[in-house]
DRENVORO-557241 format. One line per 10 residues: number of its first residue (from 1); for each residue z negated, x negated, y negated of C-alpha. Coordinates in steps of 0.1 Angstrom, whole numbers, plus 5000, padded with zeros to 4 digits. Last residue first. Layout:
// DRENVORO-557241
NUM	Z X Y  ...
// end
This chain:
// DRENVORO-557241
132	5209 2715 6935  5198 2702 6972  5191 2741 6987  5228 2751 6969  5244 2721 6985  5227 2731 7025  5240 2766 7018  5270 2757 7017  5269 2729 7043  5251 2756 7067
122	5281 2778 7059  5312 2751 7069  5298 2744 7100  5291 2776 7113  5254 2794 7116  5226 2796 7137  5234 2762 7161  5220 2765 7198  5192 2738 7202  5196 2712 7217
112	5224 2695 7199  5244 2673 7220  5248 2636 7218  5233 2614 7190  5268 2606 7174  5276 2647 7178  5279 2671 7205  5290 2709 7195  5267 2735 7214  5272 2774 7194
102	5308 2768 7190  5320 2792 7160  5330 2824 7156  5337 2835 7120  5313 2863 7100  5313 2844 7072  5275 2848 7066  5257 2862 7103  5288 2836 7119  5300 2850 7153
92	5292 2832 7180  5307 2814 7209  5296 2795 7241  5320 2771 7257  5288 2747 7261  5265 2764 7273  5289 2771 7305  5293 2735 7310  5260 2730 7308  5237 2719 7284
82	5227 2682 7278  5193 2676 7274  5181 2640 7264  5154 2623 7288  5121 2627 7278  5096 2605 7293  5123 2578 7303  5137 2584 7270  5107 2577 7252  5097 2542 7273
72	5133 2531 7264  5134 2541 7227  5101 2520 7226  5064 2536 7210  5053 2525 7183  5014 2523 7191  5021 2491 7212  5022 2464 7183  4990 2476 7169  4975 2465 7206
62	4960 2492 7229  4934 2474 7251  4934 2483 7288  4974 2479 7292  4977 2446 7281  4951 2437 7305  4967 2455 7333  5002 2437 7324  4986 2401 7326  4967 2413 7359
52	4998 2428 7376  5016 2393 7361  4991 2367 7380  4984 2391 7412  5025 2388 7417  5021 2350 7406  4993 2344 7435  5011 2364 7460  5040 2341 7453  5025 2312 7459
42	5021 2283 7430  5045 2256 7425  5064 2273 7403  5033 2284 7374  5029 2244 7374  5007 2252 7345  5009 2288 7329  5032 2286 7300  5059 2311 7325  5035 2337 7326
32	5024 2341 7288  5056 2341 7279  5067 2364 7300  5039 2390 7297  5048 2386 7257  5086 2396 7266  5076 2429 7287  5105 2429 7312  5097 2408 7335  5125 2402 7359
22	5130 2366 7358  5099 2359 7372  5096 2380 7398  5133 2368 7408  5125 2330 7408  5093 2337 7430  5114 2357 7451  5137 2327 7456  5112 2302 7456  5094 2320 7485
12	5127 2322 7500  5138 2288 7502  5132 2276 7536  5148 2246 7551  5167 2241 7579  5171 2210 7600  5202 2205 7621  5219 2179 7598  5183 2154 7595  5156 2163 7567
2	5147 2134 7548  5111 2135 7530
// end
């Protein structure tokens, strides 16, 4: 077919098509989507109704490989706490020593949830005395 200069032609269902696509997240869904035959000549409504009915099927029958599940989904559920500014310039005195001591310190993980109990250098004492 030749098209002459003032023609236009129209991309955009392969555009979105492209984009759908692309942007599955779930890996297997993927797979299976893109081994379909001639999956890009086919409308888009057809590939949207295509992936919803992939993902609904792999969400009516738990799989072994679903029970765990992903850091992402937990987060999303759960996002991690942080305490306030406030929460965090809290101060205690140490029940053992008797020092003051941050009650919020963030770590690799981020920061603790919970406020700490005792100072840093007491909890290690008395976490060597509950190892030995």
């Amino acid at each position: 077919m030749l098209f002459r200069s003032g023609d236009s032609v129209d991309y955009t269902d392969n555009i979105i098509r492209d984009v759908i696509l692309n942007g599955l997240y779930d890996m297997d869904i993927r797979r299976e989507v893109l081994g379909v035959l001639d999956i890009l000549e086919k409308p888009v409504n057809d590939v949207v109704a295509l992936v919803e009915s992939k993902e609904m099927a792999r969400n009516a029958l738990p799989s072994p490989s679903m029970s765990g599940m992903s850091s992402f989904q937990k987060q999303r559920k759960h996002p991690p706490t942080t305490p306030s500014q406030k929460e965090r310039e809290r101060v205690a005195s140490c029940p053992d020593c008797h020092k003051e001591f941050k009650l919020f310190s963030e770590g690799a993980r981020g920061w603790n949830e919970t406020p700490h109990k005792v100072c840093i250098e007491c909890y290690r004492a008395n976490r060597r005395r509950r190892r030995q």
